[in-house]
C-alpha positions as a Markdown table, in Angstrom:
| # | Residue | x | y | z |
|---|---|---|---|---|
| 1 | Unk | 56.1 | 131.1 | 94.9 |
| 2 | Unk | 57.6 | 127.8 | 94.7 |
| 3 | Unk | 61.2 | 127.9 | 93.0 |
| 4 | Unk | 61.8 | 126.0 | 90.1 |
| 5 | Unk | 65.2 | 125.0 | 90.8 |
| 6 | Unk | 63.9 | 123.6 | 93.7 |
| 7 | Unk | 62.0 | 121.1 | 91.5 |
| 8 | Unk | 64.6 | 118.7 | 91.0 |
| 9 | Unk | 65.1 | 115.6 | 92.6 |
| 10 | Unk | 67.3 | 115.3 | 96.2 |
| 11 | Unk | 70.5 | 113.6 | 96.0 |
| 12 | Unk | 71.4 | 114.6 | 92.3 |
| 13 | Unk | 73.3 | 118.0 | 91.0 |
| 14 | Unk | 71.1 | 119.8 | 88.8 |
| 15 | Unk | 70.3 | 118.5 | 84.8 |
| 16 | Unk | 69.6 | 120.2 | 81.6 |
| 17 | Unk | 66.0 | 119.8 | 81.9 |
| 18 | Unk | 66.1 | 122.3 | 85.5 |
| 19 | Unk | 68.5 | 124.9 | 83.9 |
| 20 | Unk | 65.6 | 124.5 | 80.8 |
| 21 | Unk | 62.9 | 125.3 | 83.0 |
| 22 | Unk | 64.8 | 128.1 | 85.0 |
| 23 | Unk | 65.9 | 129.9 | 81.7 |
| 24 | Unk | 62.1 | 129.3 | 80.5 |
| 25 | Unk | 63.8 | 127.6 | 77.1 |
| 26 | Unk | 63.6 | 124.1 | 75.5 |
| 27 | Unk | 66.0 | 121.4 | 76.8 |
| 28 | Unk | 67.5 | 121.3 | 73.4 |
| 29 | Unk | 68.2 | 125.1 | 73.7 |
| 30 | Unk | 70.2 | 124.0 | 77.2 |
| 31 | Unk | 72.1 | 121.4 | 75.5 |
| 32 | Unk | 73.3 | 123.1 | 72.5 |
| 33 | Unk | 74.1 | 126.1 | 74.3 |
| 34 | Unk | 76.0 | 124.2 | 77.0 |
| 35 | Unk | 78.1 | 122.6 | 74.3 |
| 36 | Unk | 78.9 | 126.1 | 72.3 |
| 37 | Unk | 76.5 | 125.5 | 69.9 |
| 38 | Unk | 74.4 | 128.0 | 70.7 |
| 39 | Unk | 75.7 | 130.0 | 67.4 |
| 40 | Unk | 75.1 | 126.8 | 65.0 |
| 41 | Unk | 71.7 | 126.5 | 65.9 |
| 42 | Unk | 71.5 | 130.7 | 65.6 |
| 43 | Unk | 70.2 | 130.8 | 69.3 |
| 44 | Unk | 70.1 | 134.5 | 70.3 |
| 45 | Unk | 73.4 | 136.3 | 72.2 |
| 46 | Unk | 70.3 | 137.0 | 74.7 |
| 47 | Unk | 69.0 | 133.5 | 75.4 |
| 48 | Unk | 72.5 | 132.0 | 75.5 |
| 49 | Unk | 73.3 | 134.3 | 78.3 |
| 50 | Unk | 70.1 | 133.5 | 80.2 |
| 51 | Unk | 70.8 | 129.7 | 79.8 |
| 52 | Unk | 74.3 | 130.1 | 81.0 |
| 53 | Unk | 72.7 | 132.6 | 83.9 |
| 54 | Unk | 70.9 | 130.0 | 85.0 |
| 55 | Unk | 73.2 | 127.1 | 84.7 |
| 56 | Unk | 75.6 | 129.1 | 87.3 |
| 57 | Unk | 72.8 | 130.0 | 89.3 |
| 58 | Unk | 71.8 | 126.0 | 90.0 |
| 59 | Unk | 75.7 | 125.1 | 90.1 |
| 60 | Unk | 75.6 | 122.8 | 87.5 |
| 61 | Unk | 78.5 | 120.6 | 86.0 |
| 62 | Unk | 78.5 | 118.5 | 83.0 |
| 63 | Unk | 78.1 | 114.8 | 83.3 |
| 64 | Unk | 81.1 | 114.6 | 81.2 |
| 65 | Unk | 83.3 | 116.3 | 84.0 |
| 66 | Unk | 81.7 | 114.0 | 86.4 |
| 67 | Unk | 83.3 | 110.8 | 85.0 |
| 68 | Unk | 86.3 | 112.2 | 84.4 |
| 69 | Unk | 86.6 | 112.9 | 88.0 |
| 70 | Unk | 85.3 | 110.1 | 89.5 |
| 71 | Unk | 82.5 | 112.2 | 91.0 |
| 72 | Unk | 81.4 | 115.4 | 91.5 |
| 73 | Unk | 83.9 | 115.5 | 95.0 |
| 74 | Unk | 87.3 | 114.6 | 93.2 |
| 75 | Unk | 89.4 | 117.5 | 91.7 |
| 76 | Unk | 88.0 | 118.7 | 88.6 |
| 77 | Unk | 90.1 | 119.0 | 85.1 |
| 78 | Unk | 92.9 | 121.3 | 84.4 |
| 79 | Unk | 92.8 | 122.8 | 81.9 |
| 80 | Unk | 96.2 | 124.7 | 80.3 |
| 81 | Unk | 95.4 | 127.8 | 77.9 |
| 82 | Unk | 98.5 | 128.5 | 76.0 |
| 83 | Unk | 99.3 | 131.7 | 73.7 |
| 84 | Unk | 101.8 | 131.7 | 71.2 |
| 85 | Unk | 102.0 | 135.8 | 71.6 |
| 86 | Unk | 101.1 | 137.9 | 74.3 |
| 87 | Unk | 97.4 | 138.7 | 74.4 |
| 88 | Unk | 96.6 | 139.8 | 78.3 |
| 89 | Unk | 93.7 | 142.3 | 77.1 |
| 90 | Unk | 94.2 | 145.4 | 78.4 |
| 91 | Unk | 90.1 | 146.1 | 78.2 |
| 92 | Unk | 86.4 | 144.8 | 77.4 |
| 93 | Unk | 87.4 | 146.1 | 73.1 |
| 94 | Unk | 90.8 | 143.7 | 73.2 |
| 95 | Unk | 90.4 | 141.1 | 70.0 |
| 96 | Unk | 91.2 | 138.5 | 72.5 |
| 97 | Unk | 89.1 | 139.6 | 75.5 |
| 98 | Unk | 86.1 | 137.7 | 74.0 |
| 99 | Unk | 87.8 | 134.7 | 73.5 |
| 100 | Unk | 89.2 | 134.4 | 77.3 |
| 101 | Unk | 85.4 | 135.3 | 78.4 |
| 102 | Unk | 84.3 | 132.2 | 76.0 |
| 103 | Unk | 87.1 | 130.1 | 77.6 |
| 104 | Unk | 86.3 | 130.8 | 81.4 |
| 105 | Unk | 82.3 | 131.2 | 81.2 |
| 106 | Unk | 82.5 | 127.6 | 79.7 |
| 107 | Unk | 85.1 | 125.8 | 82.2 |
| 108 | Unk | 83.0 | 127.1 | 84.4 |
| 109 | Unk | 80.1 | 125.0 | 82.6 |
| 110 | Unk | 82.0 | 122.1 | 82.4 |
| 111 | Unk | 83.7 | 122.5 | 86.0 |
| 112 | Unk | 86.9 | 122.8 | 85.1 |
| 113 | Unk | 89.9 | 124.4 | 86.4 |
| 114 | Unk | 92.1 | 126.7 | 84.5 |
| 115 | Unk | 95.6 | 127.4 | 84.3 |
| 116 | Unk | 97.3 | 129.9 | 81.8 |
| 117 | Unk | 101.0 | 128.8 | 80.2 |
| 118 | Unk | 103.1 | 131.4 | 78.7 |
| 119 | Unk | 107.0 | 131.5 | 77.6 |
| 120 | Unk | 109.8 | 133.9 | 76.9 |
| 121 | Unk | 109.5 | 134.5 | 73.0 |
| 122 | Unk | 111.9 | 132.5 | 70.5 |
| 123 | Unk | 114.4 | 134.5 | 67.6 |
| 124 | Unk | 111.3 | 134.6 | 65.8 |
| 125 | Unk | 108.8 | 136.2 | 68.8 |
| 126 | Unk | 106.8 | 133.0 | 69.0 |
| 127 | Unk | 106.1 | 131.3 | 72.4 |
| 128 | Unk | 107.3 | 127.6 | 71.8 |
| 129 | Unk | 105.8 | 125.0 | 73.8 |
| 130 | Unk | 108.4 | 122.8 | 74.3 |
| 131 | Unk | 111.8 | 123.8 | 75.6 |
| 132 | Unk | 114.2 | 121.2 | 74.4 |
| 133 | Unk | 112.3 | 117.8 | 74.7 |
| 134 | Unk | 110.2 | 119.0 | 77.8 |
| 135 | Unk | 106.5 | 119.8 | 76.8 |
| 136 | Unk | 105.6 | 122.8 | 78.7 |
| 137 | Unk | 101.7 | 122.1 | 78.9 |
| 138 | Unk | 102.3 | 118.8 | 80.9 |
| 139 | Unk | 100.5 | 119.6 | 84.3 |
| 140 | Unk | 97.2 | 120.2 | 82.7 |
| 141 | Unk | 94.9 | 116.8 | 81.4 |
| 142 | Unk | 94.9 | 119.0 | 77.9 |
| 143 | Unk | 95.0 | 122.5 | 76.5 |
| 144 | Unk | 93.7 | 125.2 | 74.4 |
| 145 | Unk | 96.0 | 126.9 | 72.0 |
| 146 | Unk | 95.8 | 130.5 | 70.9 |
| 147 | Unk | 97.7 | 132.9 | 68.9 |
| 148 | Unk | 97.6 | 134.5 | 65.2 |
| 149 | Unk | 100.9 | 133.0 | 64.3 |
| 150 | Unk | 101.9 | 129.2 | 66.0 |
| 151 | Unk | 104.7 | 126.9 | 65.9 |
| 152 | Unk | 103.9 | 123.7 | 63.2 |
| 153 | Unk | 106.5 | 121.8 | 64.8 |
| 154 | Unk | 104.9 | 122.2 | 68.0 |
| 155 | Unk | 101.7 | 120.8 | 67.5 |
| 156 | Unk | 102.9 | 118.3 | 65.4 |
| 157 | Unk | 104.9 | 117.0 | 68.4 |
| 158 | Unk | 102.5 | 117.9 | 71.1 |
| 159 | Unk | 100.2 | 115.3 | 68.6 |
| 160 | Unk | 102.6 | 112.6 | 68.6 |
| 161 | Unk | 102.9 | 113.3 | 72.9 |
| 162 | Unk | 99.0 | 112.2 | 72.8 |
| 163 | Unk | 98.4 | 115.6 | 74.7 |
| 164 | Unk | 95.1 | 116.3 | 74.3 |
| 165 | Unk | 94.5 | 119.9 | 72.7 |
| 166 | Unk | 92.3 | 122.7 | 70.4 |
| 167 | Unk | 93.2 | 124.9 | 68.9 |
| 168 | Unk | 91.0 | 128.1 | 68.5 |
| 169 | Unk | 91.3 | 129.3 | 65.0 |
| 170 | Unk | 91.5 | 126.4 | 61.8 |
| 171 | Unk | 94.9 | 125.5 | 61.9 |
| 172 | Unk | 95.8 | 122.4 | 59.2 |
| 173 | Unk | 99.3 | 120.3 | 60.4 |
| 174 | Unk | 100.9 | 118.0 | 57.9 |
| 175 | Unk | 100.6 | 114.5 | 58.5 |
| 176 | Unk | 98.2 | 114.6 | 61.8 |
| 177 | Unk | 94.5 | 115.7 | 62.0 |
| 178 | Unk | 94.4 | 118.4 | 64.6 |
| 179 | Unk | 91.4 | 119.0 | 66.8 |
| 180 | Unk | 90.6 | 123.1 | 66.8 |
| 181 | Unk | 87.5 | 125.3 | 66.6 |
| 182 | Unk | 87.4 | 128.0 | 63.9 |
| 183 | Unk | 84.9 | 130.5 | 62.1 |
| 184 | Unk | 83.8 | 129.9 | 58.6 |
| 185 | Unk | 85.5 | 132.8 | 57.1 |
| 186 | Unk | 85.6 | 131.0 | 53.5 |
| 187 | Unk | 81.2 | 130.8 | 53.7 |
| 188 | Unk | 81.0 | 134.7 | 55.6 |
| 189 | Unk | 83.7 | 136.2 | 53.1 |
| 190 | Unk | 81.3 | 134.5 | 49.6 |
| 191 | Unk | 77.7 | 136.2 | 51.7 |
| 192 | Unk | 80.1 | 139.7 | 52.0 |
| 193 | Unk | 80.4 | 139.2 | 48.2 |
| 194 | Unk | 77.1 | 138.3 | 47.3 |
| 195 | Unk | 75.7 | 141.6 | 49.2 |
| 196 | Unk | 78.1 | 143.5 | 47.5 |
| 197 | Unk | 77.2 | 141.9 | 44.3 |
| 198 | Unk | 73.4 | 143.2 | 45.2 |
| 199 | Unk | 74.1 | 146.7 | 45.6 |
| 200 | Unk | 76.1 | 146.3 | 42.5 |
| 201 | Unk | 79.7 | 146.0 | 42.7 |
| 202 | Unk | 81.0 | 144.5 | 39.7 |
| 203 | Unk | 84.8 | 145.3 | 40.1 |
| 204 | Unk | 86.8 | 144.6 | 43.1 |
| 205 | Unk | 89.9 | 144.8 | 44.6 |
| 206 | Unk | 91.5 | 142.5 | 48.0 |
| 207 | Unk | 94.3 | 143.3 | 50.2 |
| 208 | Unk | 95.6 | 140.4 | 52.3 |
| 209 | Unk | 97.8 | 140.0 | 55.1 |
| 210 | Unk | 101.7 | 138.9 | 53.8 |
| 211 | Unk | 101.9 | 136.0 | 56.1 |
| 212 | Unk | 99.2 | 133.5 | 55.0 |
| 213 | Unk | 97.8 | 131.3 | 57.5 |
| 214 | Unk | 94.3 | 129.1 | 57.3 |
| 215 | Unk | 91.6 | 132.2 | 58.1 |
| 216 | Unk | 93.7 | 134.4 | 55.5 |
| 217 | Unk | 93.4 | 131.2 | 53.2 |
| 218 | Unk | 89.8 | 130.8 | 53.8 |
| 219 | Unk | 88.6 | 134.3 | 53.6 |
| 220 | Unk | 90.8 | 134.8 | 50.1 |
| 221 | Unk | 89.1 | 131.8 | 48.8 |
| 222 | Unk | 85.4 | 132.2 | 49.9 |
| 223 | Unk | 86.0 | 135.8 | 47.8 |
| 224 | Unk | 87.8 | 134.0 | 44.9 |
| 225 | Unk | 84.9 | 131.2 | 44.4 |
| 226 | Unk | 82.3 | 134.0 | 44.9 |
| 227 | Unk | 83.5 | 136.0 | 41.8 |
| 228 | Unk | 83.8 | 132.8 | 40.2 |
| 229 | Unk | 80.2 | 131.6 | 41.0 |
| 230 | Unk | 79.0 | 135.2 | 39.4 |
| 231 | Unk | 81.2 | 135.4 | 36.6 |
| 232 | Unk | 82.9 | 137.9 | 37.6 |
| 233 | Unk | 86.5 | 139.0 | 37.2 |
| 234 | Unk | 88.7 | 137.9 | 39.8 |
| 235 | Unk | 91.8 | 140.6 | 40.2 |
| 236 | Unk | 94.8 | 139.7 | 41.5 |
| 237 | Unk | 95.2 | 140.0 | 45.3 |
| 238 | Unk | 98.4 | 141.8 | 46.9 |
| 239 | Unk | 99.4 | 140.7 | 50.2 |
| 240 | Unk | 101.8 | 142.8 | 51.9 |
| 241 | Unk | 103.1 | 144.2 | 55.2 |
| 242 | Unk | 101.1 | 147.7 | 55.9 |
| 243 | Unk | 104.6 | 149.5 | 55.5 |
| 244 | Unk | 105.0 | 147.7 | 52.2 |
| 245 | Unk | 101.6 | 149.2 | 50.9 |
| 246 | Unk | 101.9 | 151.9 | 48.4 |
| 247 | Unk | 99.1 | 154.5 | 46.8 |
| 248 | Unk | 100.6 | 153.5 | 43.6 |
| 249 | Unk | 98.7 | 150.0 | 44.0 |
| 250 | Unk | 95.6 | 152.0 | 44.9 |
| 251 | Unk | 95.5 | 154.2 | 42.4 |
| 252 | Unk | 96.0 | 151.2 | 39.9 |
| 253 | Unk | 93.0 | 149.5 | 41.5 |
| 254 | Unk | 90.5 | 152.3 | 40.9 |
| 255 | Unk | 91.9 | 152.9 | 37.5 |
| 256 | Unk | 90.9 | 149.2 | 36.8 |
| 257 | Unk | 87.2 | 150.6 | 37.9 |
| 258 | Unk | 87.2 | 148.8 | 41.6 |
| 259 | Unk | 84.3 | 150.0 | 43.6 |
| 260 | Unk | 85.2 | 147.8 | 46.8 |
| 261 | Unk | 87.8 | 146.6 | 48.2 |
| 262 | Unk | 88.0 | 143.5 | 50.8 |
| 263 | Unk | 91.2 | 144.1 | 53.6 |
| 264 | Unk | 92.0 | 140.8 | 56.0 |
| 265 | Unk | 93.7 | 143.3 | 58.3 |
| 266 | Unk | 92.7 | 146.2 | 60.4 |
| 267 | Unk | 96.6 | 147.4 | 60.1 |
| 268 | Unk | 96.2 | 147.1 | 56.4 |
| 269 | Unk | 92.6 | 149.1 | 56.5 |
| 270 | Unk | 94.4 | 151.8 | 58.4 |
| 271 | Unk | 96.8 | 152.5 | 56.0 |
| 272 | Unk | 94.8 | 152.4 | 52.9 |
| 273 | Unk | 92.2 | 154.8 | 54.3 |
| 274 | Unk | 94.5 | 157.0 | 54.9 |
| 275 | Unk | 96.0 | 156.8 | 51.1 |
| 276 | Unk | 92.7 | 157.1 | 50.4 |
| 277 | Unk | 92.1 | 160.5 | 52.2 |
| 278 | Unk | 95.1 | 161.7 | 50.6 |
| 279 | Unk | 93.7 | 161.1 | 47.3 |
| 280 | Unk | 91.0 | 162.7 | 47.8 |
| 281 | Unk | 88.6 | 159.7 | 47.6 |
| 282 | Unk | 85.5 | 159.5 | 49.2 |
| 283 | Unk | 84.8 | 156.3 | 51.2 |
| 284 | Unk | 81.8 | 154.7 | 50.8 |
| 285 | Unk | 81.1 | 157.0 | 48.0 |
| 286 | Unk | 84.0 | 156.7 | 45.7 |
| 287 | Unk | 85.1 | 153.2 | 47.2 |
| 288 | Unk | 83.7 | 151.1 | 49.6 |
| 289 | Unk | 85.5 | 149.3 | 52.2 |
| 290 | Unk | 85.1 | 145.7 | 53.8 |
| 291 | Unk | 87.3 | 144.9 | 56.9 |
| 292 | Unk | 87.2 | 140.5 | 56.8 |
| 293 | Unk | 87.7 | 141.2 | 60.4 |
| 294 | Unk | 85.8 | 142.8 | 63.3 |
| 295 | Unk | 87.5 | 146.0 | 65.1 |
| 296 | Unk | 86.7 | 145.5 | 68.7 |
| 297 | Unk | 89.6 | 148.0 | 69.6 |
| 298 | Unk | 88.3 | 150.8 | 66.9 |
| 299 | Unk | 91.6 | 150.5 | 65.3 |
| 300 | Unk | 91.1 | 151.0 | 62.2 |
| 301 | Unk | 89.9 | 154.8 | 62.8 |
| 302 | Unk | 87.0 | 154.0 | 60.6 |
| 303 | Unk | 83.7 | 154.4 | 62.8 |
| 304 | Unk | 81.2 | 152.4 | 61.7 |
| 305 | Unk | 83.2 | 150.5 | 59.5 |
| 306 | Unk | 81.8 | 147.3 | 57.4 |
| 307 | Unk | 83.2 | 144.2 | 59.1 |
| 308 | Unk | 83.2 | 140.2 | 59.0 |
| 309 | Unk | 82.3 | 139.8 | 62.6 |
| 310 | Unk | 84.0 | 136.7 | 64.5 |
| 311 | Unk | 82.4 | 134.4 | 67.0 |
| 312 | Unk | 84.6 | 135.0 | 69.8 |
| 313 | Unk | 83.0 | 133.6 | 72.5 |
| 314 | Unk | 81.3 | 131.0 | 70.7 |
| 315 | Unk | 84.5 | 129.8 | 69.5 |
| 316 | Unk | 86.3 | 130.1 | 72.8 |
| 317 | Unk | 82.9 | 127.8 | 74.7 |
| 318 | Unk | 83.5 | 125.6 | 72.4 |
| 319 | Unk | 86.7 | 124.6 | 72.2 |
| 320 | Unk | 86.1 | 124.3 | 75.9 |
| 321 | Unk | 83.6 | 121.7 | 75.5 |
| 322 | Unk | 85.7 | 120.2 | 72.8 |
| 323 | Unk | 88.7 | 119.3 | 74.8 |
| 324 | Unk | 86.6 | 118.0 | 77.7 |
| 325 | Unk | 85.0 | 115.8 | 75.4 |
| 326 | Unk | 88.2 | 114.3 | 74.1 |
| 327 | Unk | 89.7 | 113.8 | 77.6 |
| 328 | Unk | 86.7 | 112.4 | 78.8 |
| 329 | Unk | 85.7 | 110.2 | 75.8 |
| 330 | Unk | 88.9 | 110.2 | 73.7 |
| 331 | Unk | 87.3 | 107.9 | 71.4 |
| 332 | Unk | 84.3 | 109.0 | 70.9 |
| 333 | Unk | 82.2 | 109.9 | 68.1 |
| 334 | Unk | 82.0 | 113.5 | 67.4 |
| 335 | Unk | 83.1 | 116.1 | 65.3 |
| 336 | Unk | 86.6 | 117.3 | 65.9 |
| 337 | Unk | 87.4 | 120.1 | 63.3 |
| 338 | Unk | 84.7 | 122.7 | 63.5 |
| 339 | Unk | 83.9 | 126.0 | 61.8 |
| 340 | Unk | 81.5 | 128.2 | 63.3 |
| 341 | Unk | 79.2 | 130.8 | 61.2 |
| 342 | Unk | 80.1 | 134.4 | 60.9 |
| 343 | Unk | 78.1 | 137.4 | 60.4 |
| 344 | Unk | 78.8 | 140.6 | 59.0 |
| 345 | Unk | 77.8 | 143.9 | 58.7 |
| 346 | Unk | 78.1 | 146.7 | 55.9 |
| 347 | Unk | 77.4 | 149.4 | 57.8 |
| 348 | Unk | 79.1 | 152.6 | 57.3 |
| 349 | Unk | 81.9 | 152.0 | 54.5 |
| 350 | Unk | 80.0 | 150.5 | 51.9 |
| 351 | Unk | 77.5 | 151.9 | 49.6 |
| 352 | Unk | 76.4 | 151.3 | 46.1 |
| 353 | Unk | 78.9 | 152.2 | 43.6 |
| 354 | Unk | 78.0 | 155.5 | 41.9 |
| 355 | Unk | 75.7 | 155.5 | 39.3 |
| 356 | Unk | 73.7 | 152.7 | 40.7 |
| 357 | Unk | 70.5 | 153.5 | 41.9 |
């Protein structure tokens, strides 16, 4: 049997249209999941791994990368991943593991190189980028930024350096539109509502995370407008440290007759479950629980336990593809600040509140 990678024409590295005809998929299937797409266009975790399968097996590299290099024999990009804490995963469950995978699966897509930055912690525990007026990510023709918690000042500067850079996770800077690649926690946290809403929730209860970043924004707000859009009561929200937490703001929240309770944090879940224990409160019967975070780890000691569920290797591909594009084709026209879909599950902490059929 004749094989199909063979197919292609001599003297040319392999296109979209072979890795299409290897993964037995359309050529638009090849493109958007070359680009990170894949989860925009809701192509299956299955086919994107046989298109990216494929696309290693015929050694292909973006056209993109090409140019940059001046042809396929010149050194390929360099790429810097930075963190802002550490996040070496120590296994396959680490929250960040899926990220790195993202990252590394598509430089290998886009024939890059990649080189991770690190530095010692500040007074505050964050890795800074710069150290006095030197910019630490220099070496590399751009960089991907990670990390919960980052430095404002940092980007702002690294900006006004012209370094090319994403950001992974939707991060807003005052004064300068940063390039990063989020999920849409604001649309995933309104569906978690409106499913909870169906099985007939009424009153509800949300425990955020004391420092408030963009995701702990979104999420908040995508719960706030879908109370809103049902006419619903919106309570107020605490957001605390887990050792802050009392049962005395539990208890207050079931005597106000909440049936559910949205928590941004697995830290936050773990405490509250256990309050919840203690008070003899059966979860999902006497309250359910949504985590507006997946638990890859199993932290939260809740097993299954109804999560948001992140795009973590979607987002990590492509911001990938993202920077290449903007040190490639710096002035292009494409989109710059995306937000991926989320999905969720309800699945083992959730059930109708009782009394409902």
């Amino acid at each position: 049997m004749q094989n199909r990678g063979m197919s292609r024409s001599r003297g040319r590295g392999p296109s979209q249209a072979d890795i299409a005809r290897e993964a037995g998929v359309s050529q638009s299937t090849v493109s958007m999941v070359l680009t990170g797409s894949g989860d925009l266009g809701r192509i299956s975790a299955e086919t994107q791994r046989k298109v990216l399968r494929a696309a290693r097996q015929l050694k292909y590299v973006s056209a993109g990368q090409q140019r940059a290099a001046g042809g396929p024999r010149q050194a390929p990009l360099l790429l810097g991943v930075h963190t802002f804490e550490p996040i070496f995963p120590t296994s396959a469950r680490d929250y960040y593991f899926e990220f790195l995978q993202g990252i590394e699966e598509q430089a290998g897509i886009e024939g890059c190189n990649l080189v991770l930055f690190t530095a010692a912690p500040d007074e505050d525990g964050v890795r800074r980028l710069y150290s006095g007026s030197v910019n630490g990510l220099r070496q590399a023709n751009g960089s991907l930024l990670l990390g919960h918690h980052t430095h404002r000042e940092d980007l702002t500067r690294l900006a006004a350096d012209r370094h090319p850079f994403v950001y992974i996770g939707h991060r807003e800077v005052p004064g300068t539109e940063i390039s990063y690649v989020g999920g849409d926690y604001r649309a995933a946290t309104g569906r978690i509502v409106d499913d909870l809403v169906g099985l007939g929730h009424r009153t509800f209860a949300y425990l955020g995370e004391a420092r408030r970043d963009e995701p702990q924004t979104d999420r908040w707000e995508g719960f706030r407008a879908a109370l809103e859009r049902f006419g619903l009561p919106v309570p107020e929200p605490l957001f605390t440290r887990p050792d802050d937490l009392t049962a005395q703001w539990l208890d207050r929240a079931v005597r106000d007759g909440a049936t559910a309770v949205l928590v941004e944090a697995v830290s936050l879940v773990r405490v509250l479950a256990a309050m919840a224990r203690l008070r003899d409160l059966d979860i999902p019967g006497d309250l359910s629980l949504v985590l507006l975070v997946d638990d890859p780890g199993g932290e939260s000691g809740l097993d299954p336990i109804a999560t948001l569920r992140i795009p973590r290797n979607a987002m990590g591909r492509r911001a990938v593809s993202l920077l290449t594009s903007q040190i490639t084709d710096p002035v292009g026209d494409y989109e710059r600040q995306i937000l991926l879909p989320c999905t969720h599950t309800l699945d083992g902490t959730v059930a109708p509140p009782r009394g409902v059929a």
